[in-house]
C-alpha positions as CSV (number, residue, x, y, z in Angstrom):
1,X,28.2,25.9,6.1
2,X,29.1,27.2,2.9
3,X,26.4,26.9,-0.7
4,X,28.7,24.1,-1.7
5,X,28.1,21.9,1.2
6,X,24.4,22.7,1.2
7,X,24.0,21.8,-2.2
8,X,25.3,18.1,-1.9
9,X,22.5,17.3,0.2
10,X,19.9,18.7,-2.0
11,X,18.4,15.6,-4.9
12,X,18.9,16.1,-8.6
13,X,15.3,17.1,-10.2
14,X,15.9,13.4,-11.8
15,X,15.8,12.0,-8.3
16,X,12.6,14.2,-7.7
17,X,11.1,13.7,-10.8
18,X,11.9,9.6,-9.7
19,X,10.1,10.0,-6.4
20,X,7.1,12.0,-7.6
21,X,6.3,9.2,-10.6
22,X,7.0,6.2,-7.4
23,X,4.3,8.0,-5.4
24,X,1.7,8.7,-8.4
25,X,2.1,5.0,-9.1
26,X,1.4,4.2,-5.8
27,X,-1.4,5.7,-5.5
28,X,-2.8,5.0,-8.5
29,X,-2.3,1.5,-7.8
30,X,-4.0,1.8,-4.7
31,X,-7.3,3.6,-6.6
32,X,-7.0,0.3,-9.2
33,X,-7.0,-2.2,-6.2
34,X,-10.1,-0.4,-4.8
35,X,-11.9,-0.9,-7.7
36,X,-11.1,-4.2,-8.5
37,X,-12.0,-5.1,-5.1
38,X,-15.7,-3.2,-5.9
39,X,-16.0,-4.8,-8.9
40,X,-15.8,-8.1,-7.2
41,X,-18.3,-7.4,-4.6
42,X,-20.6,-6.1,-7.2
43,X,-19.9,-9.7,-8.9
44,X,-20.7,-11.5,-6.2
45,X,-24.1,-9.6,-5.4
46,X,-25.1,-10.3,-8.9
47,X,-24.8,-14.0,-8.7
48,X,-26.5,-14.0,-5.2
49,X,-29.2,-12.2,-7.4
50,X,-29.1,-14.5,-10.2
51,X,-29.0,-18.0,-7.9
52,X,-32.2,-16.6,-5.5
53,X,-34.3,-16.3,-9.2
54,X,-33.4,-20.1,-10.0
55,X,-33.4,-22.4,-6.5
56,X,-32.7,-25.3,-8.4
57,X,-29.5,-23.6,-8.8
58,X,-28.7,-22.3,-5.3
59,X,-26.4,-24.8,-4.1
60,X,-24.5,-24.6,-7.0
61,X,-24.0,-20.9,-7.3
62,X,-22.8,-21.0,-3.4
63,X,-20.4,-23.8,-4.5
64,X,-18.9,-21.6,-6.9
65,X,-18.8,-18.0,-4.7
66,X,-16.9,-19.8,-1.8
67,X,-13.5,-19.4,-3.3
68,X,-14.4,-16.1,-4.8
69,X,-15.1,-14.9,-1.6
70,X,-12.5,-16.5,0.3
């Protein structure tokens, strides 16, 4: 196989430089997602901690986490 042929296969460093930003933005993505997902589960502990200090306002605070958890 001569350098020529070898050297088609090989990407451009634009193509690299493509495919190392794709996977940096996936995993950064991924990191965001994560805490986003935290976030909301630190959410959602504070308003179980806010509805147990006022039980006239229990049932309404569960009303409102059910789609936030779901």
């Amino acid at each position: 196989m001569s350098f020529g042929a070898c050297k088609q296969g090989l990407l451009n460093p634009t193509q690299w430089f493509a495919i190392t930003y794709a996977i940096a933005t996936a995993v950064n993505l991924h990191q965001e997602l994560t805490t986003v997902l935290l976030l909301k589960v630190m959410l959602l502990s504070s308003l179980d901690s806010i509805s147990r200090c006022s039980p006239d306002r229990t049932s309404l605070m569960s009303e409102r986490m059910q789609p936030l958890v779901s």
